[in-house]
C-alpha positions, 0 to 999 in steps of 0.5 A: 500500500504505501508502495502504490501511495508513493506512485500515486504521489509520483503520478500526480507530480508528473502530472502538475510539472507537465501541466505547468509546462504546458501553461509556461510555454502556452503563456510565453507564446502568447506574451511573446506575440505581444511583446513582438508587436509591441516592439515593431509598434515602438520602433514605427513609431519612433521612426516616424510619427504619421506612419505609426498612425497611419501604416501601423495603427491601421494596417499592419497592427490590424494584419498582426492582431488578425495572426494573434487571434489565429494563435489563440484559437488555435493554442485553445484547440490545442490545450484542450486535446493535450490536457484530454490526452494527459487525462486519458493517460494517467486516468489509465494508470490508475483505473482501479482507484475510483477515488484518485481517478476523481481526485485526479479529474478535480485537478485536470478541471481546475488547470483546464479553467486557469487556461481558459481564462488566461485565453479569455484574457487575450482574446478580449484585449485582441477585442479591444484592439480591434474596436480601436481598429475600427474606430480609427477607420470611422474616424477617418470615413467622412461621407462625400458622395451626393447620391446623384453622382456616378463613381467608375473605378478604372483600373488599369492593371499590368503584371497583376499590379494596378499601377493606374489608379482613375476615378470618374465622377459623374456629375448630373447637376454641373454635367461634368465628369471629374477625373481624379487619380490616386497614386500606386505607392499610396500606402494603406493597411500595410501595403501599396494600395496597386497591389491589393487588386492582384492580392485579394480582388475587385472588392478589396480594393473597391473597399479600401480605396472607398475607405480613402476616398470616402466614396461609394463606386458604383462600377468599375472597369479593369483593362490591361494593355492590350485593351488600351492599344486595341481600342485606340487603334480601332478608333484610328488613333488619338490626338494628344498636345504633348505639354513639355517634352520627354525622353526617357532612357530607361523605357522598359521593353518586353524582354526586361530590357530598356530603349529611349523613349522621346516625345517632343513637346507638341501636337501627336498623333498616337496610335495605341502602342505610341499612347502606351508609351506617353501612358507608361513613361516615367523615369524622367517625370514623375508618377503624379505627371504620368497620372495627368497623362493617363487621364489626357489619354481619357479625355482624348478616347472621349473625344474621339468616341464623340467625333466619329459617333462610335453609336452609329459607326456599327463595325468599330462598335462591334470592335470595340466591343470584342476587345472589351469581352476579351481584355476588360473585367467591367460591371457595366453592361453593355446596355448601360455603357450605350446609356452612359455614352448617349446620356454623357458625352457632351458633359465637360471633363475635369482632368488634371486632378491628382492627389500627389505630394503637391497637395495632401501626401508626403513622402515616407518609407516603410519598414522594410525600406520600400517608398510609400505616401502617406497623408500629411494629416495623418488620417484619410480627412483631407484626401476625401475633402479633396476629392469631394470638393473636385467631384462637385465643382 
């Protein structure tokens, strides 16, 4: 008898050192997932002070307290089956002993609350963390669409990046369509935003650029390069005046190569391939002038589509519209976009709009050294005030 009083003891210290183990290292994971963000939020924050608000509160935080709640509900799967295992086991090595298999049934309960609490613990501070998520992307959401204007999303999408960000606002009450483009390094929940297309869809990014922009996209369309040449040449070309000349030696071609690249200041005639180039240029500019020429670009297409009264043109409307079942992703149909073409070409086009560092962005780096911009402000405010008073002049 005291022989087997002795094992019992043994069992059951076996048991609370491995228990202990067990909440140790469960503990020590979840302490050091915090201490890690806490470490990348300090050093955001001390590197600087509009990135921390902005790329890390919003973004990358969020991203991490997303991986933290995973952690967690996976360290709750895992505690219950090895402490169910553990039970298993040792109630097997003394399953002649109903009292001591009771006993032993106490303390495993007692040890399986502890843990679920500590988990409870965590799971609300990720709760509260999330709740400040939300309230700073509240904060930031400024509502600016009058429901009478149309907003089209035209994206522009290339190597599975959307380098060419456009809005269009349709403005029935001042008849004029307002084109407004948003920069592809801009940076939002934790990466650029012309990378959020290839990575998560239409709707994510019709999501963010909406929690941006304040906007509400009523359409979008994607097109990628062969669309944008096809189309022009169907249409026998485009008329652009070149403001200021450019020549750009490090034009990319399509072996990963480069060739010069020169417009003269001027009137041109563009054919599609000669437009991409004007459309893609920019190692000598700038991408904010490169987004002023896409939307040039635009309001030369309208022009075009206008002179020739692409309606009543039956061969290059059936054309153009092979081009778009082929290389466009759009939610307009084709009775719609007939409706929009009739209803809105002789609407005035306001072009030109850029949000750049000319007005309300700045300049940063993100933490592993890639160029972002961020807004001045610090928050999504005066890019949506911007932009809304662009759509309704």
């Amino acid at each position: 008898m005291p022989e087997n009083h002795e094992q019992y003891k043994d069992t059951i210290r076996n048991i609370r050192i491995l228990v202990a183990g067990l909440m140790v290292a469960l503990v020590i994971g979840v302490v050091g997932l915090g201490m890690g963000m806490r470490t990348i939020h300090d050093q955001v924050r001390d590197k600087d002070i509009q990135l921390h608000s902005m790329a890390e509160e919003i973004g990358q935080l969020k991203e991490e307290n997303y991986y933290l709640y995973q952690h967690i509900v996976e360290n709750r799967g895992i505690v219950h089956e090895t402490l169910a295992g553990f039970e298993e086991a040792f109630l097997g090595t003394i399953a002649n002993d109903q009292e001591k298999q009771e006993a032993l049934r106490n303390q495993f309960a007692q040890v399986k609350r502890s843990l679920m609490d500590t988990l409870s613990e965590k799971e609300q501070s990720l709760h509260e963390l999330q709740q400040k998520n939300n309230a700073l992307v509240q904060e930031a959401s400024i509502p600016n669409q009058p429901d009478e204007i149309v907003t089209v999303l035209i994206l522009g999408e290339h190597d599975l990046l959307t380098d060419t960000i456009i809005i269009a606002a349709i403005n029935p009450e001042n008849k004029t369509i307002s084109l407004v483009s948003i920069p592809r390094d801009l940076y939002v929940n934790g990466r650029k935003i012309n990378s959020v297309y290839a990575a998560y869809g239409i709707e994510k990014i019709k999501h963010d650029l909406g929690m941006v922009t304040g906007l509400t996209f009523d359409h979008y369309v994607v097109f990628n390069m062969e669309a944008f040449k096809q189309t022009i040449d169907i249409l026998d070309g485009i008329d652009i005046y070149v403001r200021e000349t450019i020549r750009d030696p490090y034009f990319p071609t399509a072996n990963n190569g480069y060739r010069e690249y020169v417009v003269e200041e001027g009137s041109h005639h563009m054919t599609g391939e000669e437009a991409l180039m004007y459309a893609r240029s920019r190692k000598t500019t700038s991408d904010f002038d490169r987004s002023k020429r896409q939307q040039q670009i635009v309001q030369a297409l309208r022009v075009k589509i206008k002179l020739l009264n692409i309606l009543d043109d039956i061969d290059k409307a059936i054309d153009l519209y092979g081009v778009v079942k082929q290389y466009v992703q759009t939610d307009i149909d084709v009775f719609e976009a007939l409706h929009y073409l009739s209803r809105y070409q002789n609407y005035a086009i306001e072009s030109g709009n850029v949000i750049s560092t000319d007005n309300v962005l700045y300049a940063s780096r993100a933490i592993n050294g890639q160029y972002i911009l961020l807004p001045k402000s610090g928050n999504y405010g005066d890019i949506q005030r911007s932009i809304s008073t662009l759509i309704k002049k």
